[in-house]
C-alpha positions, 0 to 999 in steps of 0.5 A: 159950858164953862171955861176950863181953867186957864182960859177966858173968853166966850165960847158961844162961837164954835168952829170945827175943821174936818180934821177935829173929826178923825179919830185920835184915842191920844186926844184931850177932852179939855183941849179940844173943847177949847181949840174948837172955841176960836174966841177962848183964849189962853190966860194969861195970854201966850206971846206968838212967836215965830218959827225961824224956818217954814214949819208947814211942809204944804205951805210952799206948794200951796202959795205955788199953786195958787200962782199958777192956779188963781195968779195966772202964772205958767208951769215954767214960771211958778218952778223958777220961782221954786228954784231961785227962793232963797228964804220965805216963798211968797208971802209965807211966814218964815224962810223955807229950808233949801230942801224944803223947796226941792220937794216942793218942786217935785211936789208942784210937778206931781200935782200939776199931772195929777190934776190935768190926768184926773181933769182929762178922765172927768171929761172923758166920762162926761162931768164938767171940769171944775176950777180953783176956788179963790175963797175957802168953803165955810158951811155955818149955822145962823147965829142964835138968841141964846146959847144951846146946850153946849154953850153954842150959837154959831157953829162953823163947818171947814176942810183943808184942801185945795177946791174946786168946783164946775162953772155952773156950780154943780161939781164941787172937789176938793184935792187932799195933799198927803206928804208920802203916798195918797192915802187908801181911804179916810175915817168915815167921820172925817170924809162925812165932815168933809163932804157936809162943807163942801156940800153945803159951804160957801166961799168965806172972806178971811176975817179977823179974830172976833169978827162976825160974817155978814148975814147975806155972805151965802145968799148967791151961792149955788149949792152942788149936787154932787161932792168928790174928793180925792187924796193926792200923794206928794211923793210919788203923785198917786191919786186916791178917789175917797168919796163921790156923793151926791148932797142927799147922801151927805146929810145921811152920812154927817148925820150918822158919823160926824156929828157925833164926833163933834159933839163928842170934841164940843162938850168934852170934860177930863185931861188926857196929858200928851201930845194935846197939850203943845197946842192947848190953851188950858195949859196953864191951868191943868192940874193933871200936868206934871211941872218939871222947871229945870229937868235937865238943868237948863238956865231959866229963859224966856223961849225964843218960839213957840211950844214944839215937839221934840222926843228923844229919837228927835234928839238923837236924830238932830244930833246925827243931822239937824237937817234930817231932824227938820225935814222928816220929823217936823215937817215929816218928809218922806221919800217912801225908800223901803226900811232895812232888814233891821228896821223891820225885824226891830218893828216886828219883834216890838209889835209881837212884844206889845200884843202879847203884854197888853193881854189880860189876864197879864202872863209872862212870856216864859208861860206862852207857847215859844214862838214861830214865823207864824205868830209875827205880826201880820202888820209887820210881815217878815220872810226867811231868815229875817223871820227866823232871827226875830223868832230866836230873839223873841225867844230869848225874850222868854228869859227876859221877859219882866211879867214872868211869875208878876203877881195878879195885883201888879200894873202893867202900862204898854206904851203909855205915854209920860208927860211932863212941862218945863214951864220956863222953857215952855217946853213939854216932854213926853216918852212912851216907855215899851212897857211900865210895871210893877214889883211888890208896887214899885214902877220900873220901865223897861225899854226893848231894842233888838240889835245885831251886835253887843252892846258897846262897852266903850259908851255909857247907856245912857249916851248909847240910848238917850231914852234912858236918860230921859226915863232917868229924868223923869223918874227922879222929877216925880213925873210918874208918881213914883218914888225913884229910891224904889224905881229902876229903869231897865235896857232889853238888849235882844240879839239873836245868838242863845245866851247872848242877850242882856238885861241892864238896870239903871238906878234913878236915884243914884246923884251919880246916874241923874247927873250924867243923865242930865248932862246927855239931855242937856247936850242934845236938847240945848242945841235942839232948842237953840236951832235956827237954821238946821243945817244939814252935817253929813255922814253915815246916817246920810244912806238911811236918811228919808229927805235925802233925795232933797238934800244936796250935801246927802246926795253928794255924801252918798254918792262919794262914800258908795259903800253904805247902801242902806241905812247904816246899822246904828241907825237901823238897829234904832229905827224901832225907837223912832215916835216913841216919845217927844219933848213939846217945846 
């Protein structure tokens, strides 16, 4: 197959982890035909740059455990080396950020039970125990004369985890750290890939880019008859069995529902603009990107690290804290303290909102029965009162809603994602609007939010909702493809009380608005960019933050300002925002 453009190199290598299998609907065909081609390179080619602090949460724990686990190190040594690290913990990239390390220090300790409690109870129904495995398991087809229809000849299996395996080579498992709690079961895709490298891998030398292994690299190693694998959560230490086959089923169940996925993600065609793009090789040469230089007015620079992600609850968070913006949205911490009501409602009102305008044909809510407790989302359950304020906002809905009388002939776009790049920041913006559509062929964008007080005269809409800002930004960069003289940008302001919520409408082609616009945007993300360090600035957002048990000046705020229990509501009446859009830089 050929190179996508703005990419170069051979593609007869194809190497593919156990993750490429897990369904993502969101996934671009371009990029990851070229990221399971380690030898295709970007061109021109892209700097490396590093993070200034850790930016793989696991990283810490898994140098930690292989102290203890393949260095002989004790309990006790391996957590005063946690504790003492001021900076990068043994031999890892970047410096760790002090919360970063707490957690790994309860993390390590969870584990460390987890293991010797699930080792005790293989024993005692009578498997052998198994030991770490110095070397990561690769399963790898022989290199072939020439190219197969896919343009490969040499195809690499690996899965992400800690391994194991028993002393006579029978028993192999492998440990998969989830950050919040172990999770329940994995798509069927993703456990087959998983369970074919550990059932027909061997232990694989890291080897550098381009090089070949030698042909005799499995010769000796004994293949299992029989696979597990379990899903440990680091922040409570629950531990989920996900699969226990023996090696005749595997091949069955690779078969049958991961090798399709990989052919699927090896000989994929088409651009899907996203989240895919941060890490995209093509991006150079993907005419379905849309260009914005200066969206917000930045000075051209060269950036200072690689491509991220960033959104515009990411820029309202790191204003808040730079601290929480690291730990729960980069490194995606989470302490699994419970959301307020107003998180909850605020989620159960849009998940309601969602289904009923992604129904086709499209008809405006005024049209549908007026809502109860029973028609809430099942996924987002709410009980008494809580149920019934979100019933009144839904009806105030009714009134609202921007599909009412919409002709048949008229888009309608929920939850679709907006991409845009600003090339000389390297940075690439995404949003997810509650809703696009049409009027006489016009895009507006409506966003939603439910809230139990008014809006706040005292503050423009934009600094209130940077969402809108950003929407503001894009319209008028041509990011949708839209006119901005004939687009309008709109705020539903759901509250509970008969009359009392609000439509405001924004006009993106006014200089006026894009300047201030420009100017919120520029104040947020600026400072974003530039961080280094993220320090943690405390305040009333410290009782909802979700790293605070691993946040020293949090814990000490909250403990000396006791009157906040619960997320203060700002911060939970805009919970319902959150992974709704990011700025890739």
């Amino acid at each position: 197959m050929e190179n996508p453009p703005g990419t170069i190199g051979p593609g007869w290598l194809i190497k593919v982890s156990s993750r490429t299998a897990r369904p993502d609907p969101g996934a671009c065909p371009t990029h990851l035909r070229t990221a399971v081609r380690p030898l295709v390179a970007a061109e021109p080619p892209v700097p490396f740059r590093r993070a200034p602090r850790e930016d793989f949460a696991p990283g810490p724990l898994f140098a930690a455990l292989d102290l203890w686990e393949q260095g002989g190190w004790s309990i006790g040594r391996v957590l005063d080396e946690l504790r003492s690290t001021r900076g990068a913990f043994r031999g890892r990239n970047a410096p760790a950020h002090p919360s970063l390390m707490a957690w790994t220090v309860q993390a390590f300790e969870r584990y460390v039970a987890a293991r010797h409690e699930e080792q005790a109870a293989a024993r005692a129904a009578g498997l052998p125990p198994t030991v770490p495995v110095r070397l990561g398991w690769t399963a790898r087809t022989k290199k072939k004369d020439a190219p197969d229809a896919r343009g490969g000849q040499q195809y690499e299996h690996t899965a992400w985890g800690r391994q194991y395996a028993s002393a006579d080579g029978s028993v192999r498992d492998l440990w998969i750290p989830s950050l919040g709690r172990a999770k329940a079961d994995r798509a069927a895709a993703e456990k087959a890939a998983i369970a074919h490298v550990m059932a027909n891998g061997a232990p694989t030398p890291h080897r550098r880019r381009g090089d070949t292994p030698p042909e005799d690299a499995t010769a000796s190693t004994r293949l299992p008859e029989r696979v597990r694998v379990f899903d440990f959560g680091c922040a409570d230490g629950s531990v989920t069995p996900l699969l226990d086959w023996h090696r005749t089923e595997v091949q069955n169940r690779f078969m049958a529902d991961a090798a399709p996925a990989f052919v699927s993600a090896a000989t994929g065609a088409g651009t899907r603009p996203g989240a895919s793009c941060v890490d995209c090789k093509a991006i150079s040469g993907c005419a379905a990107l849309h260009r914005t230089p200066r969206l917000w007015g930045a000075a051209s620079a060269a950036p200072m690290r690689g491509r991220r992600s960033v959104s515009a609850w990411d820029l309202r968070l790191h204003g808040e804290c730079p601290a929480q913006y690291h730990l729960v949205r980069q490194l995606h911490l989470n302490d699994l303290s419970a959301e307020n009501d107003g998180a909850r409602r605020g989620r159960a009102v849009d998940a309601w909102l969602n289904q009923r305008h992604a129904d086709r044909p499209v008809r405006g809510c005024r049209d549908l029965p007026i809502p109860d407790a029973s028609s809430l989302p099942a996924a987002h359950p709410l009980e008494g009162p809580l149920a019934h304020v979100a019933v009144r906002m839904l009806t105030e809905h009714r009134v609202l809603c921007p599909l009412n009388g919409i002709g048949s002939n008229e888009q309608v776009l929920v939850q679709h994602r907006v991409t845009a790049y600003v090339p000389e920041l390297d940075v690439v913006v995404l949003a997810v609007p509650d809703l696009l559509y049409t009027r006489r062929g016009d895009w507006i964008w409506r966003e939603t939010k439910t809230a139990s007080r008014p809006v706040w005269e005292g503050r423009s809409l934009l600094r209130s909702y940077p969402q809108l800002a950003l929407a503001v930004l894009l319209f008028s960069a041509g990011a949708l493809d839209a006119d901005p003289r004939r687009s309008w940008v709109e705020l539903e302001h759901l509250r509970e009380g008969r009359g009392e919520s609000r439509l405001e409408r924004i006009d993106p082609s006014q200089p006026a608005v894009v300047a201030e616009a420009r100017e919120v945007i520029a104040d947020l993300a600026q400072p974003l960019l530039d961080d280094a360090s993220y320090e943690p600035t405390t305040g009333r957002h410290c009782h909802g933050c979700q790293a605070r048990t691993w946040c020293k000046p949090g814990t000490a705020y909250v403990a000396e300002h006791p009157q906040g229990v619960g997320r203060h509501p700002d911060a939970a009446e805009a919970d319902h925002f959150a992974d709704r859009g990011s700025i890739h830089a």
